[in-house]
C-alpha positions as CSV (number, residue, x, y, z in Angstrom):
1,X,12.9,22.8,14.7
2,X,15.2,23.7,11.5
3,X,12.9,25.9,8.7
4,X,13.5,22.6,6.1
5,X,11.6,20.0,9.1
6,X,9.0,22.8,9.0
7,X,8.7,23.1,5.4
8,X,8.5,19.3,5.1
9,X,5.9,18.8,8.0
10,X,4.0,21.6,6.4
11,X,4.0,19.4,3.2
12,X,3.0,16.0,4.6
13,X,0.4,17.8,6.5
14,X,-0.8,19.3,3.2
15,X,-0.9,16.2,1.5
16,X,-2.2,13.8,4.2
17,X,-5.4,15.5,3.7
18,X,-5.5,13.5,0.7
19,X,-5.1,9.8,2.2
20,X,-8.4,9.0,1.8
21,X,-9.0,10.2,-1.5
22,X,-6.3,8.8,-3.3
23,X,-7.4,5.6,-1.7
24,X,-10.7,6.0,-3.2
25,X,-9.2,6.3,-6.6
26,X,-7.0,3.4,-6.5
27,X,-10.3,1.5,-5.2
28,X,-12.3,2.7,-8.1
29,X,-9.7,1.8,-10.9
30,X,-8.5,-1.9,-9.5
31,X,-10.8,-4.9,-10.7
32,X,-12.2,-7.6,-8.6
33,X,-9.4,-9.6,-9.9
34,X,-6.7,-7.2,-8.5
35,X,-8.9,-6.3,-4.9
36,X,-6.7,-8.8,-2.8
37,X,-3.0,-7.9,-4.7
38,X,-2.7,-5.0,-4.7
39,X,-1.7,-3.0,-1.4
40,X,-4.1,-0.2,-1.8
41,X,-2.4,1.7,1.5
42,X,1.2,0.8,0.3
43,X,0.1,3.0,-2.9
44,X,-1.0,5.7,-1.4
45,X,1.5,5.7,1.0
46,X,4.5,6.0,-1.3
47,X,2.5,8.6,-3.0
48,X,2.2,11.0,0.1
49,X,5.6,10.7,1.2
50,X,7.0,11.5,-2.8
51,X,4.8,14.5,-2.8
52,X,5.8,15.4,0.5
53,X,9.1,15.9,-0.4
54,X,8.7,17.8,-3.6
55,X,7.2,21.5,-4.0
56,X,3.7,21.8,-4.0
57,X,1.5,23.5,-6.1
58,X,-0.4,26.2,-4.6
59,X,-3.7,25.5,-5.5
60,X,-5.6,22.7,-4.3
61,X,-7.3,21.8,-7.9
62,X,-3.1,21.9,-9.1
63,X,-2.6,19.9,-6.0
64,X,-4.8,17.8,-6.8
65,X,-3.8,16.6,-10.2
66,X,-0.3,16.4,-8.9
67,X,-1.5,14.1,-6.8
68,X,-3.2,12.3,-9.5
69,X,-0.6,11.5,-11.3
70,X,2.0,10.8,-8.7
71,X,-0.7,8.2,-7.7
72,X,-0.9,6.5,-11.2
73,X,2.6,6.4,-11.7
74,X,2.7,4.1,-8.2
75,X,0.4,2.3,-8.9
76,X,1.5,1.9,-12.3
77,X,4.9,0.6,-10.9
78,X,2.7,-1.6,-8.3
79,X,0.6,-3.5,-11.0
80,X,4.1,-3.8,-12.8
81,X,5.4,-5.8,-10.0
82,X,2.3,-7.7,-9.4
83,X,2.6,-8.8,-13.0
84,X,6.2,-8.6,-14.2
85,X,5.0,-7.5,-17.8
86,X,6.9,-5.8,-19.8
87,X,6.0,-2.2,-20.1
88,X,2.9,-1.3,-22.6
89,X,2.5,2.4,-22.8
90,X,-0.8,2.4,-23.8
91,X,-2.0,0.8,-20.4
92,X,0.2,3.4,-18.7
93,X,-1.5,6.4,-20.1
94,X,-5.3,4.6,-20.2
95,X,-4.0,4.3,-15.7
96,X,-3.6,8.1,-15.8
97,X,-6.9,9.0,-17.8
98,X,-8.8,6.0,-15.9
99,X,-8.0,7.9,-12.8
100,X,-8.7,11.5,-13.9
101,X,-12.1,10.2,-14.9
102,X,-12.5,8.6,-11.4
103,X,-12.1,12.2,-10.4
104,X,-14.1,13.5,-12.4
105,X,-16.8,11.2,-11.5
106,X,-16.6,12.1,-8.4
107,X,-16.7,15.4,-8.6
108,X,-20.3,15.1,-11.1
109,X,-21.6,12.7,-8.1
110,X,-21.0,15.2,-5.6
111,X,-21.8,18.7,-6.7
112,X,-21.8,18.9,-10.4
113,X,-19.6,21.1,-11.9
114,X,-18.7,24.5,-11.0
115,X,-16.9,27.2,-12.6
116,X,-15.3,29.7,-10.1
117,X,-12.1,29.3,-8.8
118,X,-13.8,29.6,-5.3
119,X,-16.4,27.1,-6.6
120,X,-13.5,24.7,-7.8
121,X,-11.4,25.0,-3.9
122,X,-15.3,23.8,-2.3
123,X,-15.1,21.0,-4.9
124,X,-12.0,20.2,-4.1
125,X,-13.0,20.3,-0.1
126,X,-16.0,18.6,-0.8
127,X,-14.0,15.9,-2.4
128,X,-11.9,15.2,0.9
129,X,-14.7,14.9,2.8
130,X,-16.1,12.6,0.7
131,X,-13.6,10.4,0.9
132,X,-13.4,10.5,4.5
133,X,-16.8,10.1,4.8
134,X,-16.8,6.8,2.8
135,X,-13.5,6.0,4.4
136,X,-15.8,5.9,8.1
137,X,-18.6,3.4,6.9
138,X,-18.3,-0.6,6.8
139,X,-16.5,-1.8,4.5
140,X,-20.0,-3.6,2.3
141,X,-21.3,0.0,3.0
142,X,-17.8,1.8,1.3
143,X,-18.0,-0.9,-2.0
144,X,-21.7,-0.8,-2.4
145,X,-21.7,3.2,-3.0
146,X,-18.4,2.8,-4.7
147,X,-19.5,0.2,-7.3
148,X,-23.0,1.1,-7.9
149,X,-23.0,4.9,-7.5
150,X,-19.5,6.0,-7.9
151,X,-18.5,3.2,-10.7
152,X,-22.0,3.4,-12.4
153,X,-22.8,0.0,-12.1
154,X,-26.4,-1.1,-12.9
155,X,-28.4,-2.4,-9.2
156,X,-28.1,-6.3,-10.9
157,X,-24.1,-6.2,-11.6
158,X,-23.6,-4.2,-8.1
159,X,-25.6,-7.3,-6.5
160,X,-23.4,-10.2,-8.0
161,X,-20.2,-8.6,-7.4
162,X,-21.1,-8.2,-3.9
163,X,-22.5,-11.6,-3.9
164,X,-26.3,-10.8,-2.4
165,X,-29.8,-10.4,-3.8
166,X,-30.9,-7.5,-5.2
167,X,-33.0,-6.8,-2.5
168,X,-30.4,-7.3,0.2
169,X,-28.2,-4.7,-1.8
170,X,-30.7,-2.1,-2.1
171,X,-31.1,-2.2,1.1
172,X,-27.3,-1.6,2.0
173,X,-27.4,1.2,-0.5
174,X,-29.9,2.9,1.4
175,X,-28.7,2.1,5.1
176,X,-24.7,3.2,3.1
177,X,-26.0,6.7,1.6
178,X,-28.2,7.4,5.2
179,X,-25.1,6.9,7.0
180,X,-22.8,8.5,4.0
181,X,-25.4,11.8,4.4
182,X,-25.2,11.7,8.3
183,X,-21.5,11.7,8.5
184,X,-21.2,14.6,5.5
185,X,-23.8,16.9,7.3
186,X,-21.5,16.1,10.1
187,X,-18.4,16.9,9.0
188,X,-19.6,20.0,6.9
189,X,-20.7,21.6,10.8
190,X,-17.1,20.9,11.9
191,X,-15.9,22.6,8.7
């Protein structure tokens, strides 16, 4: 195989490490209104294989915010076509912070924060697996502990957006983080 295929699979393989990550990003910042439109694989899609052809950076927090905003600008240019309104900077750069703060989010819900730069590569590991983790459980298990612990919404809201009782959604909270813990204790042996 030519040294450039290499280089490019290395990349790809780099990057797909991501997939579900950047999914959970594009989850976090679409509204109920846009759940349906908006081809949340499509996005992340086009993102992987644009990064995949472009040098990386070498570390994975740099990576990472590459990734970022290669991700907003798609799915910047998705909710453009979805619309077909003119462009408004200002929603463009709150797309770009609204996802950074996803990230960050994420990163507070999962370890807190860390200081090291060996402490910031396990962050950004941990990330991954968290993503993969949610990635594996149903998808009322995935939303619940999106909206209500990754989002921030209150028990109440989390319960009428996914259209049960209160009691039935603390429920699948509980039955989503067991099964979010199991598969995290799981992937961190195969680690």
């Amino acid at each position: 195989m030519p040294i450039r295929q290499v280089a490019n699979q290395d990349r790809a393989n780099r990057v797909a490490a991501y997939r579900d990550y950047l999914g959970l990003l594009v989850r976090l910042q679409l509204s109920a209104g846009w759940t349906g439109r908006v081809d949340v694989s499509g996005v992340v899609q086009q993102t992987l294989f644009e990064a995949s052809q472009q040098e990386l950076p070498t570390k994975d927090d740099d990576l990472v915010a590459f990734l970022r905003r290669m991700l907003a600008n798609n799915l910047r240019d998705e909710l453009r076509r979805q619309t077909r309104q003119r462009r408004d900077v200002r929603r463009e750069v709150s797309l770009e912070a609204a996802l950074d703060r996803s990230s960050l989010r994420l990163a507070e819900w999962l370890a807190g924060t860390s200081s090291t730069p060996s402490q910031h590569c396990a962050r950004a590991d941990e990330l991954r697996r968290l993503a993969s983790a949610l990635a594996e459980l149903t998808e009322d298990q995935r939303r619940v502990v999106e909206l209500h612990h990754l989002q921030g919404f209150s028990l109440a809201v989390t319960a009428e957006r996914m259209e049960r009782s209160k009691e039935a959604t603390s429920a699948l909270i509980y039955r989503a983080l067991k099964r979010l813990r199991a598969l995290l204790e799981r992937s961190g042996d195969n680690a």
